[in-house]
C-alpha positions in Angstrom: 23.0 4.6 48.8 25.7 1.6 49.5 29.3 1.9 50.7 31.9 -0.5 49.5 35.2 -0.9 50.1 37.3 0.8 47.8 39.1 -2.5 45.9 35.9 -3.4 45.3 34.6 -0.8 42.7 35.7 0.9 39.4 34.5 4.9 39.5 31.9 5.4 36.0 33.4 7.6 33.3 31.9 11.2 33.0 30.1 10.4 29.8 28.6 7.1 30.7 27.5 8.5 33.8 25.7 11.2 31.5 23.9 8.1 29.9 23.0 6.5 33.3 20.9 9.6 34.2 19.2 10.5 30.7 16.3 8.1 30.9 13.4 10.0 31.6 9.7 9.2 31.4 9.2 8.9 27.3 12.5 8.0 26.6 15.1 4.9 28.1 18.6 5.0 27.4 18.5 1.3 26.3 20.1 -0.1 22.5 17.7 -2.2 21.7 18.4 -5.3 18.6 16.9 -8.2 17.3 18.9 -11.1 15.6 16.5 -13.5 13.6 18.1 -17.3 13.5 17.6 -20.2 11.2 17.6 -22.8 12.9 16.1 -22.4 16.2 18.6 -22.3 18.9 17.6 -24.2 22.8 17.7 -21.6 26.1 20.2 -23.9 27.7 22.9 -23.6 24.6 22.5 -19.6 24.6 22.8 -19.2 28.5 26.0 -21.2 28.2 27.4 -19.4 25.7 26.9 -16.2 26.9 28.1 -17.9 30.4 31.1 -18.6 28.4 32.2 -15.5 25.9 29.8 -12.3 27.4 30.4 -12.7 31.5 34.3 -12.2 30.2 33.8 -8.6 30.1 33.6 -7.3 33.5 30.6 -4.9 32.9 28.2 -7.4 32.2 28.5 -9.3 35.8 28.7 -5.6 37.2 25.6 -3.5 38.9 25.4 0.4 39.2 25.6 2.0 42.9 25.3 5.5 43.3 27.0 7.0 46.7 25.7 9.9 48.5 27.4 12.5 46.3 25.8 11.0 43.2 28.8 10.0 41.3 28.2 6.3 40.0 30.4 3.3 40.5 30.5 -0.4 38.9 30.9 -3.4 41.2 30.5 -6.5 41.1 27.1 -8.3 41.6 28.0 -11.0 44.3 24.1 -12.8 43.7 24.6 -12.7 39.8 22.2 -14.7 38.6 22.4 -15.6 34.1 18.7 -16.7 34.6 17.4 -13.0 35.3 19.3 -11.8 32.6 18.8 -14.5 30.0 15.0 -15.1 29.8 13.0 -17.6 27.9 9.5 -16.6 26.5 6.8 -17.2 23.9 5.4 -14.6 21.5 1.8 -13.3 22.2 -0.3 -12.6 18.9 -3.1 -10.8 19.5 -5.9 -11.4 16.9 -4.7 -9.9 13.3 -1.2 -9.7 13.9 1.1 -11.2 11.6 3.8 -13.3 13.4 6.4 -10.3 12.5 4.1 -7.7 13.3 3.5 -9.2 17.0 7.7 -9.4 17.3 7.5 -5.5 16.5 4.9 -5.2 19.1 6.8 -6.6 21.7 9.9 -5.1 20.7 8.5 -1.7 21.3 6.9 -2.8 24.2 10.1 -4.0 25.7 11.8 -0.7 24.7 9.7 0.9 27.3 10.4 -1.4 29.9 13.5 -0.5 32.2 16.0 -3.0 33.6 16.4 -3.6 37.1 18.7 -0.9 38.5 19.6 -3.9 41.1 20.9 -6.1 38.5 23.5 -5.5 35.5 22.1 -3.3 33.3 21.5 -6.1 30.6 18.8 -8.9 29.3 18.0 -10.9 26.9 14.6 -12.9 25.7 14.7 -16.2 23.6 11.8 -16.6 21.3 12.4 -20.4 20.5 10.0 -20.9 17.8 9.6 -17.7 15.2 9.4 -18.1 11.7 11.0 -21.6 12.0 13.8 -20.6 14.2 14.3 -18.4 16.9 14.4 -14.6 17.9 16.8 -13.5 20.0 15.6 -10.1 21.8 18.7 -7.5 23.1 18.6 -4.8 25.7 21.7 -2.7 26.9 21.6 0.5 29.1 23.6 2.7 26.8 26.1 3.7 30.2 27.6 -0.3 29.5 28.9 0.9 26.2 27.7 2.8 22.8 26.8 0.9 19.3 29.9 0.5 17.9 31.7 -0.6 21.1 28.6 -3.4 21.8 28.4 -4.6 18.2 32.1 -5.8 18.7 31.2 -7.6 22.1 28.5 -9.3 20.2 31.0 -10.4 17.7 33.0 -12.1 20.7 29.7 -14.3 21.1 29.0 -15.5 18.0 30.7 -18.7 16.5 34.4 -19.0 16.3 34.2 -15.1 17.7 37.6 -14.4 19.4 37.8 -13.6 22.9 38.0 -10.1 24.6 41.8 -9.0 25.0 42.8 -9.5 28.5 42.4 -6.1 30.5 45.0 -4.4 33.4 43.7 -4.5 36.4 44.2 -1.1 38.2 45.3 -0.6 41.2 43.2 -0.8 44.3 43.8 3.0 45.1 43.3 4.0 41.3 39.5 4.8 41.3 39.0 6.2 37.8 36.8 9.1 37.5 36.6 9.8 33.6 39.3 12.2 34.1 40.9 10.7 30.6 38.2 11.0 28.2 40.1 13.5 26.2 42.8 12.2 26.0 41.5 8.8 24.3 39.6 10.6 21.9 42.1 12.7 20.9 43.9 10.1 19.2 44.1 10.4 15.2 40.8 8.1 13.7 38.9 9.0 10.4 38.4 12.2 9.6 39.2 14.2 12.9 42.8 13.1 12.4 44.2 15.7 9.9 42.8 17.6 13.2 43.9 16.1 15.9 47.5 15.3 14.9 48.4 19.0 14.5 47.0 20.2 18.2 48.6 20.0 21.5 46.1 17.9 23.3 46.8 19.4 26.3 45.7 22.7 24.4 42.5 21.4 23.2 42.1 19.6 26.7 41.9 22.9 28.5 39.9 24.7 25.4 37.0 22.2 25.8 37.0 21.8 29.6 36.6 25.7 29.8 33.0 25.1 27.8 32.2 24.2 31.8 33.4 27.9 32.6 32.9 30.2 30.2 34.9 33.1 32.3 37.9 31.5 31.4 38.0 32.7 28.0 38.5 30.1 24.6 40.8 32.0 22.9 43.7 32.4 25.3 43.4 28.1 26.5 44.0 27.0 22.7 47.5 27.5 20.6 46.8 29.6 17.5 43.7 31.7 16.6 43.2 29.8 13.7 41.9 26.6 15.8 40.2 29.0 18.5 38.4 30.6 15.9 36.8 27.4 14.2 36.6 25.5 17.4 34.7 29.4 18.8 32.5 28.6 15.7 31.6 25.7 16.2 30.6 26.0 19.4 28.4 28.3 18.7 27.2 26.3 16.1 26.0 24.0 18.3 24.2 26.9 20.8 22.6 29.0 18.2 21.2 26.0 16.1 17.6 26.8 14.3 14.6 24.8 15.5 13.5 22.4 13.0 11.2 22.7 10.6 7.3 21.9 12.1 6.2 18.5 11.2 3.8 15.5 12.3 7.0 13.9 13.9 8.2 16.6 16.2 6.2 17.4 18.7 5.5 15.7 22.7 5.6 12.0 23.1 3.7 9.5 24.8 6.4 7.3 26.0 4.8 4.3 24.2 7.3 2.9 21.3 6.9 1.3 18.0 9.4 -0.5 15.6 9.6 -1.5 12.1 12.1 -2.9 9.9 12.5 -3.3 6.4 13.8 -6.6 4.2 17.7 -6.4 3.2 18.5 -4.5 0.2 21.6 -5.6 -1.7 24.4 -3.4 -0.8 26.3 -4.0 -4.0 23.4 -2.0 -5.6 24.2 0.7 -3.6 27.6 1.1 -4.0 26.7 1.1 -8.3 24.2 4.3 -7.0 27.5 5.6 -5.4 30.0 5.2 -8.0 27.6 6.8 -10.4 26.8 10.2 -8.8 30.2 10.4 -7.0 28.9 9.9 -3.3 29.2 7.7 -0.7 27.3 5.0 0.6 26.7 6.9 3.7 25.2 9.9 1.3 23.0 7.1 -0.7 21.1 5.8 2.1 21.0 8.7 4.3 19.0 10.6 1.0 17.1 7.3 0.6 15.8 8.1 4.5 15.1 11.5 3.7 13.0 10.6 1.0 11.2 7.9 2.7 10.2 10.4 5.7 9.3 13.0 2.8 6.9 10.4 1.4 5.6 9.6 4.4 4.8 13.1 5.5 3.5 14.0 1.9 1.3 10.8 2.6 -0.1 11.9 6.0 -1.3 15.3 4.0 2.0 17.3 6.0 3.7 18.5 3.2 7.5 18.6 3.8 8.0 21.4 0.7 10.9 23.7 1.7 11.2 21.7 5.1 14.7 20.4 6.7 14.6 18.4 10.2 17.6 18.0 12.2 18.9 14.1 12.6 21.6 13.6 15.7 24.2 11.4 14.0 26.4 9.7 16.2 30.6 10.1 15.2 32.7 7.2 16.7 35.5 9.0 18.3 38.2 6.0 19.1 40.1 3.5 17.1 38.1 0.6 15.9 40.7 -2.0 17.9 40.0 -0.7 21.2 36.0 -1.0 21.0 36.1 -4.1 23.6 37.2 -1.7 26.2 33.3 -0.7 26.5 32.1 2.8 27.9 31.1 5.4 25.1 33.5 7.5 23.1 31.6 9.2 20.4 30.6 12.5 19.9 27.3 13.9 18.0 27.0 15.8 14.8 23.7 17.2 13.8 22.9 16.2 10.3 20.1 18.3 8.8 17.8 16.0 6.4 16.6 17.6 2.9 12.9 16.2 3.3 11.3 18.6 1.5 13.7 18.3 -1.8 11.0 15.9 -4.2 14.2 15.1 -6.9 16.5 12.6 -5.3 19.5 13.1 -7.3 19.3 16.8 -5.9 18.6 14.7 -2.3 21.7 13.2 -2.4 24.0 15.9 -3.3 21.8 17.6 -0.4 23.2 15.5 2.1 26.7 14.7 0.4 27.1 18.6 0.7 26.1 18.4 4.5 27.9 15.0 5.2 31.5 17.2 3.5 30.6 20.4 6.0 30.4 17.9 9.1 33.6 16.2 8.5 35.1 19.3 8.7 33.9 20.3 12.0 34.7 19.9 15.8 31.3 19.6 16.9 30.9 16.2 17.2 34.5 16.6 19.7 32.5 19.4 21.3 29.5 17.7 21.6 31.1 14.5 23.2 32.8 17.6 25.6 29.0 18.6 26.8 28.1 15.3 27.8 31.2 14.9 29.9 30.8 18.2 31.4 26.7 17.2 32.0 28.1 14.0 33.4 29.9 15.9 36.3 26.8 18.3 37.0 23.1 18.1 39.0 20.7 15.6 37.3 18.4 19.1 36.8 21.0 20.9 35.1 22.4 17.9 32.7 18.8 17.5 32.1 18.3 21.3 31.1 21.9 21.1 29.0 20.9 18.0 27.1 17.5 19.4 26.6 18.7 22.4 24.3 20.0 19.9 22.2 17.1 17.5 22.0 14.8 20.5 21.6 16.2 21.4 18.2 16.3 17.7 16.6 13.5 15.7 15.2 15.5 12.2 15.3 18.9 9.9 16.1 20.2 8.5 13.0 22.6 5.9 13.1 24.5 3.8 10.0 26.3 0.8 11.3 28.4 -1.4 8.7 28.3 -4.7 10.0 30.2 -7.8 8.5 30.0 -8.4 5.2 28.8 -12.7 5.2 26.5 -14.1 7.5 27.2 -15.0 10.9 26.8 -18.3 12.8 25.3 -18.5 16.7 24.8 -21.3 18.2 25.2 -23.3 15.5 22.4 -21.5 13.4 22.8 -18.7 10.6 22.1 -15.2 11.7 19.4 -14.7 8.8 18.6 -10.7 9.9 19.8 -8.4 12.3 18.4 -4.6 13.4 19.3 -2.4 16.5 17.6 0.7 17.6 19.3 3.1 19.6 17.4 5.2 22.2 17.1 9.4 21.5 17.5 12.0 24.6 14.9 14.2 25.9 11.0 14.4 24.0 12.5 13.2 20.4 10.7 10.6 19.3 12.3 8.9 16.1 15.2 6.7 15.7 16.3 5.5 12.3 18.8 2.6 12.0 20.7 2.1 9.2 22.6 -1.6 9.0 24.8 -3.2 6.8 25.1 -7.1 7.1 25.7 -10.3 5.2 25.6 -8.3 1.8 22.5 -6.8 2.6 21.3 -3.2 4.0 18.5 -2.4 6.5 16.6 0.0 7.3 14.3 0.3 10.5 12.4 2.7 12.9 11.5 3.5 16.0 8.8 6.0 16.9 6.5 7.2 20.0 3.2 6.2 18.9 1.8 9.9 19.8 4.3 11.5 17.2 4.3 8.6 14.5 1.8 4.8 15.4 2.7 3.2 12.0 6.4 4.0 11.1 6.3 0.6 8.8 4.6 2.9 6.9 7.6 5.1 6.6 10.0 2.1 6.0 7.7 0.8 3.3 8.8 4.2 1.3 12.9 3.4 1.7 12.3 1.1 -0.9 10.7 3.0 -3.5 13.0 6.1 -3.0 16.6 3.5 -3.2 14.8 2.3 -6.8 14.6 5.7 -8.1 18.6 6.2 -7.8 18.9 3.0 -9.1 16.9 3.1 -12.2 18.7 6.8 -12.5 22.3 5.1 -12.2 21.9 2.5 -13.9 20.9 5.0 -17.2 23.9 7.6 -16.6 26.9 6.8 -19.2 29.2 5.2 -16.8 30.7 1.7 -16.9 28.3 -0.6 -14.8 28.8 -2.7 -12.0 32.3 -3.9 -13.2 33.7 -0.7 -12.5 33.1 -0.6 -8.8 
């Protein structure tokens, strides 16, 4: 433990103190991304660019110190060094490996490697020569900030990126201690805010701190028995959730990762497979994942007939415009995946019909309530908490819309871009869905005990989003010109 003098140290947030102490021995709370570049960028340009726009935000020139009663504190790192964070190295084939194949490999290798607790919980590793330019490796302990909080810090970096909004400096004496989570979420964004604008936030405030104390009673701490009632429901909900559905990819992991990633698909084409059925985008490629895992499954001789798993979907919980602030502020909604449903028009009103029943629903508020409640507790008993949740899951799912033309860095184009995020307790797949430069992803990361090959699952994504598409493209509407 270290003791440092008071002005020197800004108190962690509940929640991203939850973060700091999830990693556990199959699974590190790190965001892990890979931006491919054409042409190759030099070490020395990159370290002085991220010298120049990334060390403006104070977390990134920061270390963690616990004191002896366990709550976590950023201060600064007086030896900060932009050499151990920014790291030059070459890419190992071994014999057989395609040149992509051996970036997978040492993605998922690096996914299993932990950062330095003694250093700002950050790196990244320049690949100078891959594929006739350059890989850029990222890794970011999920406590520094969420996905959608990070992807607009990365924005900062790139070409012509703006820089971060100057930031009040508190007070000496003002150590925060998360205290204000609530009320930050709490402000009107998507679809929470029919919600949120018609509660007393001091009402709800109380309500979901007395999910720490259930003696206190739910009903009488929120105004009307309308909202305690559906918040009451949700919350149990979330407690009396089904296990999933048995499959090949739930089960006890190794701790040894594997990624895979799939080539763009044009996103135009998906919005046509929207406007046609009358879904979203989000419904489109969220059935085009179910299906792929289906396939897969069906492939491996597992077949996923009748079978739903669970995915963990993260809900951004704060206006857009204040994502440079860092820390995370998004709750969790548990989206169950129609795997076993073969027709994929029936898929995607599957999941359009789940996506509807989540938007109207507290939980992922309530969720993002548990992990600032876990934050407060003994590592054993946020562990135990966070491990009723993870128990009835089979994967995170995230879907990330990233800007619609290419990007420049470094004076090179941004070609491709994927981010995995990590998953809690013994789940063992993430799926990433990204949007970007007209184009959308999809990728995969697995523990090699519960799934060693998920470019095999990828390689289905394809097939499933040409199914809608040949399906759209026959129903009597108007066509592309209509969307």
């Amino acid at each position: 433990m270290t003791t440092m003098p008071a002005a020197a140290r800004e108190r962690m947030s509940r929640v991203d103190t939850a973060w700091l102490r999830m990693d556990n021995d199959v699974n590190l709370m790190m965001i892990i991304g890979v931006w491919l570049l054409q042409p190759k960028i030099a070490y020395d340009v990159l370290c002085a660019r991220i010298a120049e726009k990334l060390l403006q935000y104070d977390r990134f020139r920061q270390v963690v110190v616990r004191d002896a009663t366990g709550a976590a504190w950023w201060v600064a790192d007086e030896g900060f060094d932009i050499h151990h964070h920014v790291v030059r190295e070459k890419l190992v084939r071994a014999k057989g490996l395609s040149e992509r194949e051996a970036l997978q490999a040492r993605v998922g290798e690096l996914a299993t490697t932990p950062l330095d607790p003694e250093r700002p919980l950050w790196q990244f590793r320049l690949i100078e020569s891959y594929d006739g330019g350059s890989a850029l490796i990222a890794r970011i302990h999920h406590c520094i900030g969420d996905g959608i909080a990070l992807i607009s810090v990365m924005m900062t970096v790139t070409d012509g990126g703006s820089d971060p909004p100057v930031r009040k400096r508190r007070a000496a004496s003002a150590e925060v201690d998360g205290s204000d989570w609530l009320s930050d979420v709490l402000k009107p964004l998507g679809g929470l805010s029919a919600k949120a604008a018609g509660m007393v936030e001091a009402s709800i405030a109380r309500a979901l701190e007395g999910l720490a104390d259930p003696q206190k009673g739910l009903a009488s701490s929120i105004d009307g028995a309308r909202t305690a009632a559906k918040v009451l429901g949700d919350v149990t909900a979330l407690a009396m959730m089904e296990d999933d559905s048995p499959t090949l990819l739930k089960g006890k992991p190794s701790g040894r990762k594997r990624v895979a990633w799939g080539e763009p698909l044009p996103l135009e084409q998906v919005k046509w497979i929207g406007k046609a059925l009358g879904c979203s985008i989000n419904d489109v490629l969220l059935a085009c994942a179910s299906g792929a895992i289906g396939d897969w499954l069906r492939n491996q001789g597992d077949d996923p007939a009748g079978k739903e798993i669970r995915a963990m979907v993260p809900v951004n919980l704060r206006p857009l415009d204040q994502a440079w602030k860092l820390g995370n502020r998004f709750g969790l909604a548990p989206l169950v995946l129609p795997i076993g449903i073969d027709n994929p028009v029936a898929r995607v009103y599957a999941v359009r019909a789940r996506m509807n029943a989540l938007k109207a629903s507290y939980q992922p508020l309530l969720a993002f309530a548990v992990l600032a409640v876990a934050g407060q507790l003994a590592k054993p008993i946020q562990d135990m908490i966070l491990g009723l949740f993870a128990k009835k899951a089979t994967a995170v799912m995230t879907n990330v819309p990233g800007p619609g033309v290419p990007l420049q860095f470094c004076g090179a184009t941004l070609k491709q871009t994927m981010f995995w995020v990590p998953a809690s307790g013994d789940i063992g797949v993430g799926v990433s869905i990204l949007s970007y430069g007209g184009g959308v992803q999809f990728g995969l990361i697995t523990d090699e005990a519960l799934c060693p090959d998920p470019q095999a699952i990828v390689d289905c994504f394809e097939p499933e989003f040409e199914k809608l598409l040949l399906l759209a493209m026959m129903l009597p509407w108007g066509g592309p010109d209509e969307v």
